[in-house]
C-alpha positions as CSV (number, residue, x, y, z in Angstrom):
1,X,123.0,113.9,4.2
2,X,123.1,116.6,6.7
3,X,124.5,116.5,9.9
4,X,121.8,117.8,12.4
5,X,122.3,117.3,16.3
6,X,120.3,115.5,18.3
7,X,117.6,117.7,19.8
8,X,117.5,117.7,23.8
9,X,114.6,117.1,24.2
10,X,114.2,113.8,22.6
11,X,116.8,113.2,25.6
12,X,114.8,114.4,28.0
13,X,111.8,112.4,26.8
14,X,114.0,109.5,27.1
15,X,115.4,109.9,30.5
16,X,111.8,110.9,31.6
17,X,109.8,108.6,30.4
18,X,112.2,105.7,29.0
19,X,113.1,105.8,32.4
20,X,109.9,105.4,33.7
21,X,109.3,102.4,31.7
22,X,112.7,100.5,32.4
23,X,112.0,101.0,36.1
24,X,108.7,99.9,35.8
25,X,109.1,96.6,33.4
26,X,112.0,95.9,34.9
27,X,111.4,96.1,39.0
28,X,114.7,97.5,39.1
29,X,114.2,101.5,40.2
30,X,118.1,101.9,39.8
31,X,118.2,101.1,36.3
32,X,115.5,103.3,35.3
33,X,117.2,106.3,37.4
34,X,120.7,105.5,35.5
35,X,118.8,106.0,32.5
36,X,117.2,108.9,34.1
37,X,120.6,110.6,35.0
38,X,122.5,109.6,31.9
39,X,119.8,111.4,29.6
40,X,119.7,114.2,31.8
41,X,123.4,114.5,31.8
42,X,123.8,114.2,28.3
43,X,120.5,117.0,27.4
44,X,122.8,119.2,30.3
45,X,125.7,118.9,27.9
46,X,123.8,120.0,24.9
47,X,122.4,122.9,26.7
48,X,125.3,124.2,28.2
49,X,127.3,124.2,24.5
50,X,124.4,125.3,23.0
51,X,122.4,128.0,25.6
52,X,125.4,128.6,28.0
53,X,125.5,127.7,31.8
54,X,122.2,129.8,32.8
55,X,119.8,128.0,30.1
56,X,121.4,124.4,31.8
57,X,121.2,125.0,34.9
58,X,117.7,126.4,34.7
59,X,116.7,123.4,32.3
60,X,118.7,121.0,34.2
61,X,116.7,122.1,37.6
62,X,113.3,121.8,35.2
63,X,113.9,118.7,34.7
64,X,114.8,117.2,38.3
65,X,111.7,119.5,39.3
66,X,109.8,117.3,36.6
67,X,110.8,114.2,38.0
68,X,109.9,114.7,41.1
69,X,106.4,116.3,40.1
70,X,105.7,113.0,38.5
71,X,106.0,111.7,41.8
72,X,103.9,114.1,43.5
73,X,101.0,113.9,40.7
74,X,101.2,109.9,40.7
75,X,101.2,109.5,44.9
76,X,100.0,112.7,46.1
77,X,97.2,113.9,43.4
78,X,96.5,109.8,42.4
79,X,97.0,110.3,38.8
80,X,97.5,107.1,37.4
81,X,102.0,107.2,37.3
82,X,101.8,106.7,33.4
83,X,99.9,109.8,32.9
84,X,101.8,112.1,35.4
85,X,105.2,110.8,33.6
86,X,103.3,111.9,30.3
87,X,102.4,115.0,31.6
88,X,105.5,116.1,32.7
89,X,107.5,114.9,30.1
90,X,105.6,117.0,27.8
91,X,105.8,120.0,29.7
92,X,109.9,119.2,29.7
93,X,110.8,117.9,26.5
94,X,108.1,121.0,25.6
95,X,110.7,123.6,27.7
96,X,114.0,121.8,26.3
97,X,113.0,122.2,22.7
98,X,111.4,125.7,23.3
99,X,114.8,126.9,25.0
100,X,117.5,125.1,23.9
101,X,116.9,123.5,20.3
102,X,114.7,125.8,18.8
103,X,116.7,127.4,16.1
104,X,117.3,131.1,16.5
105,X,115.9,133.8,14.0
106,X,118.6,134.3,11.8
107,X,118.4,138.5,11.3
108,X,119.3,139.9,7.6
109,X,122.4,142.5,7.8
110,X,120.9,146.0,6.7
């Protein structure tokens, strides 16, 4: 059995829209932004060992900038809030996996 990490962005679909979800089953906004924080502290982790501190903190802000662009696509634009939380968790877990767990092209010594 291999040993594979986790990828981030299964974390960031899970604090984005896991998050979501708790905080709207629940009534309890707080518990869905603990998940929210702890998922994003935990994909920042991963990026920073993996990527280095530029590729977290960019991905880190990404993901913040996601959450609150939920927001704005759910009160401001009137997209139902399931379907902006889709939407940017797409585009997130999309970036996360694109920047940080993609593996790299391993290049053949000459």
């Amino acid at each position: 059995m291999s040993s594979r990490p986790l990828p981030s962005a299964v974390l960031v679909a899970v604090g984005l829209a896991a998050g979501f979800g708790v905080a709207q089953g629940t009534g309890i906004r707080a518990l869905g932004g603990a998940i929210f924080l702890g998922a994003g502290a935990a994909a920042g982790w991963y990026w920073y060992r993996r990527r280095g501190a530029v590729t977290a903190l960019g991905l880190g802000a990404g993901y913040v900038a996601a959450f609150v662009a939920a927001h704005l696509l759910a009160l401001g634009v009137g997209l139902p809030a399931w379907v902006a939380v889709s939407l940017v968790t797409i585009a997130a877990a999309g970036a996360a996996y694109v920047l940080a767990d993609r593996p790299t092209a391993a290049v053949a010594p000459r």
